[in-house]
C-alpha positions as CSV (number, residue, x, y, z in Angstrom):
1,X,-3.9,-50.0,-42.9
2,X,-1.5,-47.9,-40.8
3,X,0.0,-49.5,-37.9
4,X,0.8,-47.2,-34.7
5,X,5.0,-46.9,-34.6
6,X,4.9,-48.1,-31.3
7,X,3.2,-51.5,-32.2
8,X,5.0,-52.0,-35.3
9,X,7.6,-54.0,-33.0
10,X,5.0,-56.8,-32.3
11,X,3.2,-56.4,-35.4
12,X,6.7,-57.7,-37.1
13,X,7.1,-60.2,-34.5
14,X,3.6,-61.5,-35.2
15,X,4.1,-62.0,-38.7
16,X,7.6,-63.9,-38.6
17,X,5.8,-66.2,-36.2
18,X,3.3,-66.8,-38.7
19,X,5.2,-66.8,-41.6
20,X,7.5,-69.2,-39.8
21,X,4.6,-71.9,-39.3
22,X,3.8,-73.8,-41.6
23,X,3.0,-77.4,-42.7
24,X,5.7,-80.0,-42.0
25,X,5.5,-81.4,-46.0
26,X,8.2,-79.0,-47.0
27,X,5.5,-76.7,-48.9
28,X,6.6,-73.0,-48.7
29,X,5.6,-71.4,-45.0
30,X,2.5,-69.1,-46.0
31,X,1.6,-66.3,-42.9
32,X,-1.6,-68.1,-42.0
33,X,-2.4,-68.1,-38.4
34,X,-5.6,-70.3,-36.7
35,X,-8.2,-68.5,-35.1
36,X,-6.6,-69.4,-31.9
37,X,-3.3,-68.1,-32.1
38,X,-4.8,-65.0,-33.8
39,X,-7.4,-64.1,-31.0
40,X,-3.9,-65.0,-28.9
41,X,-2.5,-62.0,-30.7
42,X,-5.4,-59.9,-30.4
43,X,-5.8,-60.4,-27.0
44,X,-1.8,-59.9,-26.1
45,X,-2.1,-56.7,-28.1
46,X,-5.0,-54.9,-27.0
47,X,-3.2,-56.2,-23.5
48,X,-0.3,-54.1,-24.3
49,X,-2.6,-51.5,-25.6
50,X,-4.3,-51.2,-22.7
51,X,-1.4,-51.1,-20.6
52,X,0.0,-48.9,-22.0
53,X,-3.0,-46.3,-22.6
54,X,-3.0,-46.8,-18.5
55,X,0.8,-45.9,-18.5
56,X,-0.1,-42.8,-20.7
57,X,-3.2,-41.9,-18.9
58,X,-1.2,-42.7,-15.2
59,X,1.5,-40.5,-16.7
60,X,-0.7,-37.6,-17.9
61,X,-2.4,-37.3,-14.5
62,X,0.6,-37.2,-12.6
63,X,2.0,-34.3,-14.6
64,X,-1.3,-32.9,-14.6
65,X,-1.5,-33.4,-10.8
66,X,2.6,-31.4,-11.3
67,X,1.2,-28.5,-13.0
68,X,-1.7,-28.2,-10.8
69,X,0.8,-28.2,-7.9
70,X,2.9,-26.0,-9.6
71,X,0.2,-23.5,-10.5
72,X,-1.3,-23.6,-6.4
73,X,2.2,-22.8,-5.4
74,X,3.0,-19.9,-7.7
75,X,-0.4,-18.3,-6.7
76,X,0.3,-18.7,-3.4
77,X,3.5,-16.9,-4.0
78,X,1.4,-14.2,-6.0
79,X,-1.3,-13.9,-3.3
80,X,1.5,-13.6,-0.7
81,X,3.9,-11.4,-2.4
82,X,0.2,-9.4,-2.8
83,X,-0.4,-9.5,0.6
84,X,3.2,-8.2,1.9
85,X,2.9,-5.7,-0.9
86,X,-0.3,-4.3,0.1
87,X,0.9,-4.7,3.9
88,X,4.1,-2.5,2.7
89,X,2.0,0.1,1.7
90,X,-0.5,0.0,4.4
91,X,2.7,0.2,6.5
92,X,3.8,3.5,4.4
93,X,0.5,5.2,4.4
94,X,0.6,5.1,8.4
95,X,4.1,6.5,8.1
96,X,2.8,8.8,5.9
97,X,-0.2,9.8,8.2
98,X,2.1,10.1,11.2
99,X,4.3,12.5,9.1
100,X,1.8,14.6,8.0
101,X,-0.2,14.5,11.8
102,X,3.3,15.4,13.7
103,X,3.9,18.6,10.6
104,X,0.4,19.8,11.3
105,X,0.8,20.1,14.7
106,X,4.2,21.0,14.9
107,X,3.1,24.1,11.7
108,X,-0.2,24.7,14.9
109,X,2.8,25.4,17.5
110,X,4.5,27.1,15.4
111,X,1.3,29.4,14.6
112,X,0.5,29.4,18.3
113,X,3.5,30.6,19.3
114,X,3.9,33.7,16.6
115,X,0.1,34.4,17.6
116,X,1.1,34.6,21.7
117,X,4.4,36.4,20.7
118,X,2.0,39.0,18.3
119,X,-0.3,39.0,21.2
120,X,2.1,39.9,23.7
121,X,3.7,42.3,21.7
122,X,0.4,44.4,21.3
123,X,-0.1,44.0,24.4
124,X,3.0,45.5,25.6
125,X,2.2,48.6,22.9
126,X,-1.0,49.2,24.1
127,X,0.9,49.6,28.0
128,X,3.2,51.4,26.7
129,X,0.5,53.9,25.1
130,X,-1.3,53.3,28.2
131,X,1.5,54.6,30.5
132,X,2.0,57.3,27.5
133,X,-1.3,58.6,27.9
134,X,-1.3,58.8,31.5
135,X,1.4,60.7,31.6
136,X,-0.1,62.7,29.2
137,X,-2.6,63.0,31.2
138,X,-0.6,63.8,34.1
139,X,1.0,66.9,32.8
140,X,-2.4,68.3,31.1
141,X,-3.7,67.9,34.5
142,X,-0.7,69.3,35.9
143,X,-0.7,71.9,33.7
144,X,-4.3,72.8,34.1
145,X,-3.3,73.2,37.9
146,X,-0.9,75.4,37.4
147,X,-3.1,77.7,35.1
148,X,-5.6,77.1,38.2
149,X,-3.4,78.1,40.6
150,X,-1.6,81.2,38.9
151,X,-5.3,82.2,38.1
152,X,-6.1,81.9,42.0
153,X,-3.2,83.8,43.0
154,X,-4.1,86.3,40.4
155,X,-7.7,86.5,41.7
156,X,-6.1,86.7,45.5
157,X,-3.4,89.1,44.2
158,X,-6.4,91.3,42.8
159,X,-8.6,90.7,45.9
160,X,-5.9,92.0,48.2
161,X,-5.0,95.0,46.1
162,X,-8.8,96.1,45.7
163,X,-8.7,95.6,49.8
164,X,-5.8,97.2,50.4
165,X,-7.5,100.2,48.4
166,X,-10.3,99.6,50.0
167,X,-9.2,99.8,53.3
168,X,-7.1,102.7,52.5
């Protein structure tokens, strides 16, 4: 029969208290305990057993009770390191939005502004060939007159000579 290390101690002590009593004739001491004194032991023992199985088991749940703690406050940490990282980058996506929102319309203004300028500057062409064609216009029509005219004074010129032969 083994004995558990940590009850050797009393298991020792038992058995020099045994082996110590003995009758008083002066016969050798033999280990023979009464049923008394050995449900005495028993009882003392499985006292210090349960003692300390409640030590052991008092022990066990406080580190238990430790780890558990220890485990709540490390996922809290994870779930809020989590949260700020997932709040960072929320936070950086807006940024990222806002960027890209103010390009877009500044790359609109930009295109407005070439498309008013382009505007403008056909517009000022076509004036241009506007004004170019009226004057065109001005000396074909001037032009014409003139041809008008000379033909008139022609035809007035002829008129006149075939009176003035007339008439002579």
């Amino acid at each position: 029969v083994t004995t558990d290390p940590e009850l050797k101690e009393e298991e020792e002590e038992l058995y020099h208290y045994g082996s110590m009593k003995g009758n008083d004739v002066g016969h050798a001491s033999q280990p023979i305990l009464n049923k008394v004194e050995r449900q005495a032991m028993v009882d003392e023992i499985e006292k210090k057993e349960r003692s300390m199985v409640d030590e052991i088991e008092r022990k066990s749940k406080s580190r238990e009770e430790a780890m558990m703690n220890e485990m709540k406050e490390e996922s809290k940490s994870r779930e809020e390191a989590m949260e700020a990282h997932n709040e960072a980058m929320m936070n950086e996506m807006k940024k990222d939005e806002r960027n890209m929102v103010e390009e877009m319309k500044e790359e609109s203004k930009s295109r407005e502004e070439a498309m008013e300028a382009h505007n403008e500057a056909m517009m000022n062409e076509m004036k241009e060939e506007k004004v170019a064609m009226m004057n065109e216009m001005k000396e074909e029509s001037k032009h014409r007159e003139e041809i008008m005219m000379n033909e008139m004074k022609n035809a007035i010129n002829t008129l006149h000579f075939e009176l003035v032969a007339v008439t002579l």
